[in-house]
C-alpha positions in Angstrom: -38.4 -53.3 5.7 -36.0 -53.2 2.9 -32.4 -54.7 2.9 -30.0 -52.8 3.8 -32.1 -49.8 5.2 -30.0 -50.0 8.5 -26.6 -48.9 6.7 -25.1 -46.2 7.4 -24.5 -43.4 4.4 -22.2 -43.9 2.1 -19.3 -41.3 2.5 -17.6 -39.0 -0.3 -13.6 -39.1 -0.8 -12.2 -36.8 0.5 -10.3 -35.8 -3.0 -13.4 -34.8 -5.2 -14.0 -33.6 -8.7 -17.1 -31.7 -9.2 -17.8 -30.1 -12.6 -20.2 -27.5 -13.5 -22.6 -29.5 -15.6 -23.4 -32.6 -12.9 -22.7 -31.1 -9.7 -21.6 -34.4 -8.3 -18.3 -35.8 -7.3 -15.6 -37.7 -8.5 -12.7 -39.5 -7.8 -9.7 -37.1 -8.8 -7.1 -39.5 -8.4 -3.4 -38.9 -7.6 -1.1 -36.1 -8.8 -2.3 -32.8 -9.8 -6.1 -33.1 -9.7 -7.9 -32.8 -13.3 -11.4 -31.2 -13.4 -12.9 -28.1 -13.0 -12.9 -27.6 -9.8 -10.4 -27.9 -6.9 -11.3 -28.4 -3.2 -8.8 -27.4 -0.5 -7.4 -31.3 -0.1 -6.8 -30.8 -4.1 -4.7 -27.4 -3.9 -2.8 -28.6 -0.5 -1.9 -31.5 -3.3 -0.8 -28.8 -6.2 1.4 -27.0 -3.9 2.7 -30.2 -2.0 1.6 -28.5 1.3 -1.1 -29.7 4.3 -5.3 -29.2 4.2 -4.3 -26.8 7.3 -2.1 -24.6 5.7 -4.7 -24.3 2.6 -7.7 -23.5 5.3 -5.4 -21.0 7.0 -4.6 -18.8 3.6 -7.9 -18.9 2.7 -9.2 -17.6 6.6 -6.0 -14.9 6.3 -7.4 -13.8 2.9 -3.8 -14.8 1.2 -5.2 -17.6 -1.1 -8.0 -16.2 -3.9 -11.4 -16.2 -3.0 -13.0 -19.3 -3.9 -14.5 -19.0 -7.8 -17.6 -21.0 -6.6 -19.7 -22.3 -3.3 -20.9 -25.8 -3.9 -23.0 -26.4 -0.8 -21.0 -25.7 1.8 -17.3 -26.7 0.6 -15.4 -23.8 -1.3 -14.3 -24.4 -4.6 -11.7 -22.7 -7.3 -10.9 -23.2 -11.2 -7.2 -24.9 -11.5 -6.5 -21.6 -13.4 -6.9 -19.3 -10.4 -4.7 -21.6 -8.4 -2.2 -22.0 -10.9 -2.0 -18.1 -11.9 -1.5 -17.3 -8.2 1.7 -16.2 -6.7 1.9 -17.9 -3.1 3.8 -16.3 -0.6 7.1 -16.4 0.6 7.3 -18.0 -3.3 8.2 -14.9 -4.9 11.6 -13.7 -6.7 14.1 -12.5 -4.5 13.8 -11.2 -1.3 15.5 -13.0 1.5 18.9 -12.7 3.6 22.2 -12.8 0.5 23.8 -16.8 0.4 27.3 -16.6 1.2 29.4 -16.5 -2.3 31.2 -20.0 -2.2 33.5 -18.8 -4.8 35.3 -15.5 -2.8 38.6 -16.1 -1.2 38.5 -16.5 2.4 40.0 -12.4 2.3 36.9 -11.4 0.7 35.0 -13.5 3.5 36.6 -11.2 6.1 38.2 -14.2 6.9 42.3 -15.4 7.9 43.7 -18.1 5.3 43.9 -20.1 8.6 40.1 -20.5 9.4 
């Protein structure tokens, strides 16, 4: 029997880089991943949100379908992540701030509180 034939497989980061002309994985590193591709774990890292939020936008159709299927694990181009608008990002919309700068009369308020 040859050494080492009891170990167990090795296992993949979780954080991989695949690119189009290998097929196989790499380390991304930290930050914004480089590459080609971008796994879930890689855009929950772009938009400094969790894995689970990722999987739910994609399951609620929100995020873009995925550019490529690479086995089983969805994958998209940094471009299609970066071009799309995610929501409750948007410009304007929302309840009006409070104007810091009106007089307490303008408020609807007494000079005395």
């Amino acid at each position: 029997m040859a050494a080492g034939a009891d170990a167990p497989p090795q296992r993949r980061p979780h954080n991989l880089h695949v690119t189009e002309d290998n097929a196989e994985p790499d380390d991304a590193g930290a930050g914004n991943p480089p590459g080609d591709w971008w796994t879930m774990a890689d855009i929950a890292r772009h938009l400094g949100i969790g894995v689970r939020s990722v999987r739910t936008y994609r399951t609620a159709k929100i995020l873009p379908k995925e550019d490529r299927m690479i086995g089983r694990t969805p994958v998209w181009r940094p471009s299609t992540i970066t071009g799309w608008q995610r929501p409750g990002q948007g410009a304007g919309g929302g309840r009006p701030r409070k104007d810091a700068s009106a007089s307490p009369d303008e408020r609807g308020q007494d000079e005395d509180g």
